[in-house]
C-alpha positions as CSV (number, residue, x, y, z in Angstrom):
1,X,-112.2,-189.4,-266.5
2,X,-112.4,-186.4,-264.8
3,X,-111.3,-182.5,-265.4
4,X,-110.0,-181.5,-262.0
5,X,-109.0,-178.0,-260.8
6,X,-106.3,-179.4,-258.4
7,X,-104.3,-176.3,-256.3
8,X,-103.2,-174.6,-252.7
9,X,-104.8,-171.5,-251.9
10,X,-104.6,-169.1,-249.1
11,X,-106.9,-168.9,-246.1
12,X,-108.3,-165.9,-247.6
13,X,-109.2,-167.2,-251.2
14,X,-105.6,-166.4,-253.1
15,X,-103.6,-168.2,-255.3
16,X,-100.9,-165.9,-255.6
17,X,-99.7,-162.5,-254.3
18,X,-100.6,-159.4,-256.3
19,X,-96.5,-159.6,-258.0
20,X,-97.9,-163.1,-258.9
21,X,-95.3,-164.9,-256.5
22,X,-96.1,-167.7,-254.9
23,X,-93.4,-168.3,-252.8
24,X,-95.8,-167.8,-249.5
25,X,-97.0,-171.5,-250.2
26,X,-93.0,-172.6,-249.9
27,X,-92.9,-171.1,-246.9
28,X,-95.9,-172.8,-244.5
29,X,-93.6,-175.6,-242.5
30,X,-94.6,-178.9,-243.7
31,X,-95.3,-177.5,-247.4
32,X,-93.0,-180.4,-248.5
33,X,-94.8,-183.0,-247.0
34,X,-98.4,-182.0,-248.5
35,X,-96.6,-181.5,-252.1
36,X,-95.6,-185.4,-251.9
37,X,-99.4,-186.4,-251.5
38,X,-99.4,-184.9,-255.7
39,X,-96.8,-187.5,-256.3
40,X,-98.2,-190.3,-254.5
41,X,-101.9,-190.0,-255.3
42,X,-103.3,-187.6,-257.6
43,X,-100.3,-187.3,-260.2
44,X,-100.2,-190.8,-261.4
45,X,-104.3,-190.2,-262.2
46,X,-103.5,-187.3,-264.5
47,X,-102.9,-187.9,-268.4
48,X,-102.9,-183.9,-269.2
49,X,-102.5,-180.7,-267.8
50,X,-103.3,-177.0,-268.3
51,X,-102.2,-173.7,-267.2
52,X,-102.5,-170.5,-267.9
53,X,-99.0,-168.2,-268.7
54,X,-98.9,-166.7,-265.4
55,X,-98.6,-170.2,-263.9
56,X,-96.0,-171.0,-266.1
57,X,-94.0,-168.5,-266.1
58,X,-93.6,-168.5,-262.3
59,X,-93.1,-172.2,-262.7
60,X,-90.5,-171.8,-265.7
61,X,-88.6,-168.6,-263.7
62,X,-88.5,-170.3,-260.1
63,X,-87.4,-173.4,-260.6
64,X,-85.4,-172.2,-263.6
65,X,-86.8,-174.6,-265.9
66,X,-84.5,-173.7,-269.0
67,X,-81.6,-174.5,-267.1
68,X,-82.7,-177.3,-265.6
69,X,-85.3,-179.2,-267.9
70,X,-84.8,-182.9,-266.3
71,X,-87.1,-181.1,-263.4
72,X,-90.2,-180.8,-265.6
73,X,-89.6,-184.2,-266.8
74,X,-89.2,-185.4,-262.5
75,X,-92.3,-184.0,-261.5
76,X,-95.1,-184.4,-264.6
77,X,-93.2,-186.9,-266.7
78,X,-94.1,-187.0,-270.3
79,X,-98.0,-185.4,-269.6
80,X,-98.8,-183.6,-272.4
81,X,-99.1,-179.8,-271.3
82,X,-101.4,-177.1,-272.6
83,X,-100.6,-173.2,-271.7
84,X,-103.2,-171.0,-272.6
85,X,-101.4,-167.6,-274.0
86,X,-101.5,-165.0,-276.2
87,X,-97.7,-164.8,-276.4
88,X,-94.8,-166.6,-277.6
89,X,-93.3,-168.0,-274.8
90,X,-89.8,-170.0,-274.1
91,X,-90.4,-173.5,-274.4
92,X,-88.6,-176.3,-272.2
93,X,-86.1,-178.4,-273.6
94,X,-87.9,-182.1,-274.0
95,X,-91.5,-181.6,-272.3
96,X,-94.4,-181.9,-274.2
97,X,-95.4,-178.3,-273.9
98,X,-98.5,-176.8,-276.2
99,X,-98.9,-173.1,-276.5
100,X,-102.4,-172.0,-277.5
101,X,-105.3,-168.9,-277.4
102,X,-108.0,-171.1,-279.0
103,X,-111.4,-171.5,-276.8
104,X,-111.1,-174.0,-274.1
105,X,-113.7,-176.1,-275.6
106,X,-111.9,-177.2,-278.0
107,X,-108.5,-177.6,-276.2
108,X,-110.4,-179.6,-273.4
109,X,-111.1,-181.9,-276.7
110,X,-107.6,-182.8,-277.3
111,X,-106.5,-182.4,-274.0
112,X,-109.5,-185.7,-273.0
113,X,-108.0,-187.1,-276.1
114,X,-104.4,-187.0,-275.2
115,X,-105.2,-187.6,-271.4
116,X,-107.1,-191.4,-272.5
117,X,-108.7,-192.9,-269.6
118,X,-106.9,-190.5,-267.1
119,X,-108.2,-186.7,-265.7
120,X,-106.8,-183.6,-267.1
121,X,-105.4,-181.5,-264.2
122,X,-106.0,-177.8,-264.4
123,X,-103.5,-176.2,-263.1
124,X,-104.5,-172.7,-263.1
125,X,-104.4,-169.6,-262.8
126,X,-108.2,-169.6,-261.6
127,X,-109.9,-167.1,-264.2
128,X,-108.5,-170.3,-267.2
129,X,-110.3,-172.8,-264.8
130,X,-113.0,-170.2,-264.7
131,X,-113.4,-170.5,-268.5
132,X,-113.3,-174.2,-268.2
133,X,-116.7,-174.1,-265.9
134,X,-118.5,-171.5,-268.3
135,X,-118.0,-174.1,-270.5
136,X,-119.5,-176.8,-268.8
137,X,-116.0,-179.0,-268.4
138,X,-115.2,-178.7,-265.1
139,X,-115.8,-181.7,-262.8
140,X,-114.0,-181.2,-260.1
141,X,-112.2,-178.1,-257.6
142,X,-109.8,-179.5,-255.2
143,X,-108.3,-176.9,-252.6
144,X,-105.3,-177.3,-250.3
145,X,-105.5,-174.5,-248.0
146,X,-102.3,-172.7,-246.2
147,X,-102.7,-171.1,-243.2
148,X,-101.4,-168.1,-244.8
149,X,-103.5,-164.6,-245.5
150,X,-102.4,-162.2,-247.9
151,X,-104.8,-159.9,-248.3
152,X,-104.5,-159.3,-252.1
153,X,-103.8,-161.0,-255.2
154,X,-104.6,-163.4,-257.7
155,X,-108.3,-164.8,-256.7
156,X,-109.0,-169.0,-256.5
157,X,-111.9,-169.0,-258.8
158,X,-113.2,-165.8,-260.2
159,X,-116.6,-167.1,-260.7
160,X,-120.3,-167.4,-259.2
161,X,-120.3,-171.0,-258.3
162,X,-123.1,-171.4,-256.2
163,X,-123.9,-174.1,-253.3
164,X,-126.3,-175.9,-255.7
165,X,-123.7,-176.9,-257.9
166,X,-121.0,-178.3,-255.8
167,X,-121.0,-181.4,-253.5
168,X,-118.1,-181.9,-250.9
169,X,-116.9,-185.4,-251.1
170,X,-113.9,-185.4,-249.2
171,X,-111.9,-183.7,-246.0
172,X,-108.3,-183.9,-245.2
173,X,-105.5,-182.6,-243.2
174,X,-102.0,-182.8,-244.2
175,X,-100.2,-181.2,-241.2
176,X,-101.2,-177.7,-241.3
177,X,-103.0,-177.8,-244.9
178,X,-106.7,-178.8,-244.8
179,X,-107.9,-180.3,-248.0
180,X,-111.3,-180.0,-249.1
181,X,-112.7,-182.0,-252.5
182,X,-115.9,-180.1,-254.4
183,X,-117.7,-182.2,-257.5
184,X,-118.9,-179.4,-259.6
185,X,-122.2,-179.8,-261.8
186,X,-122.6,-177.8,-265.1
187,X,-123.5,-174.7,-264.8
188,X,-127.6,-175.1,-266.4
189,X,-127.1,-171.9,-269.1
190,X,-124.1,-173.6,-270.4
């Protein structure tokens, strides 16, 4: 069981544009056929997720979520979901959805519980899966990266991760998306 920090990123280190959109990654031909490797081989690994608001709000507004709830269910099935927010926050009909501001130590304990023998996928935003490494529970960053630049906007990890904690174990290409795969070692003053 692993904690993984599973997302696309720009060549120049962004998750999202400064408006928080991240309809860039839609746009790279081939995006469709990248997104199927989730399905195929990292989704049916995953017992739980998290994400920050941000994430899922841009999830819940762009694929209009409340309208169409049978999409959620499509695409992460019956995973229990944690969103890590301060707010109250529309909920969609039938997912498992969990709203919370408690630390992530004590989330990640559920979340492991819920998750059984399966990883928990952190979704992001990166400064949530920042909190998870200060904490010691991150295991894993996997980064599929666009051949897109923007410039600006929402960082991939916010953090000082140095070399001597993180091991590559695996390379890919999925047509213009290169896919590298980090196993992250705690931090040694958490």
């Amino acid at each position: 069981m692993a904690t993984i920090y599973y997302t696309a990123t720009t060549l120049d280190g962004f998750l999202a544009t400064p408006d928080n959109s991240l309809d860039w990654l839609f746009a790279v031909p081939g995006a469709d056929d990248a997104e199927s490797g989730i399905d195929d081989h990292f989704l049916p690994r995953i017992g739980a997720l998290a994400m920050g608001s941000t994430t899922y709000e841009w999830v819940l507004e762009h694929e209009q979520m409340l309208d169409h709830p049978e999409k959620w269910r499509e695409w992460y099935a019956e995973r229990p979901t944690w969103i890590f927010t301060h707010r109250d926050l529309p909920l969609i009909p039938g997912a498992d959805l969990r709203l919370t501001h408690d630390d992530v130590r004590s989330v990640h304990a559920e979340m492991t519980a819920a998750a059984g023998e399966r990883d928990v996928w952190l979704m992001g935003g990166g400064d949530l899966v920042g909190q998870f490494d200060d904490a010691g529970l991150l295991d894993r960053v996997t980064v599929t990266i666009a051949p897109v630049t923007l410039g600006a906007g929402a960082p991939l990890l916010p953090r000082d991760i140095r070399s001597d904690r993180l091991t590559l174990n695996s390379v890919s290409q999925v047509g213009q998306f290169a896919e590298l795969s980090y196993d992250v070692r705690p931090n040694p003053s958490t």
